[in-house]
C-alpha angles and dihedrals in degrees: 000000000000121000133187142203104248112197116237117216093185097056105037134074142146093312100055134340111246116226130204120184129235137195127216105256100028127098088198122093114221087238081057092047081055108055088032083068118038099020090097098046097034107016088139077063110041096057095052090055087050096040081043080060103046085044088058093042095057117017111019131032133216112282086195140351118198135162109252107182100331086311127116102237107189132188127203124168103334094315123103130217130185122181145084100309121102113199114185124193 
């Protein structure tokens, strides 16, 4: 199964690119996997994840990036984000 970085507009900005991934034969970006699933049960917390990125994106960059577990574990100022989502600064 090949996967791909898809560019999100939404998220990034002049501090850091936000990244989804997506996977050959799915129209669905993993970021819209995401919010598909929790937003009914956590939508408080999904858009501040989403509100935390373009927040990154624009006004703050990534202290640190490292790999936890096959998860991307990020830190910006102070806060702390794991999940499928790959910023780069």
């Amino acid at each position: 199964m090949k996967s791909k970085l898809v560019y999100l507009n939404q998220f990034s900005g002049e501090k850091a690119a936000v990244y989804s991934i997506a996977v050959e034969n799915s129209k669905r970006l993993f970021i819209n996997h995401f919010i598909e699933q929790y937003k009914n049960d956590y939508l408080e917390e999904v858009l501040d994840v989403m509100d935390r990125l373009r927040q990154i994106g624009h006004y703050s960059k990534i202290i640190r990036t490292k790999l936890n577990n096959g998860s991307l574990v990020l830190s910006a100022d102070g806060s702390r984000f794991e999940g499928n989502l790959l910023l780069t600064f």
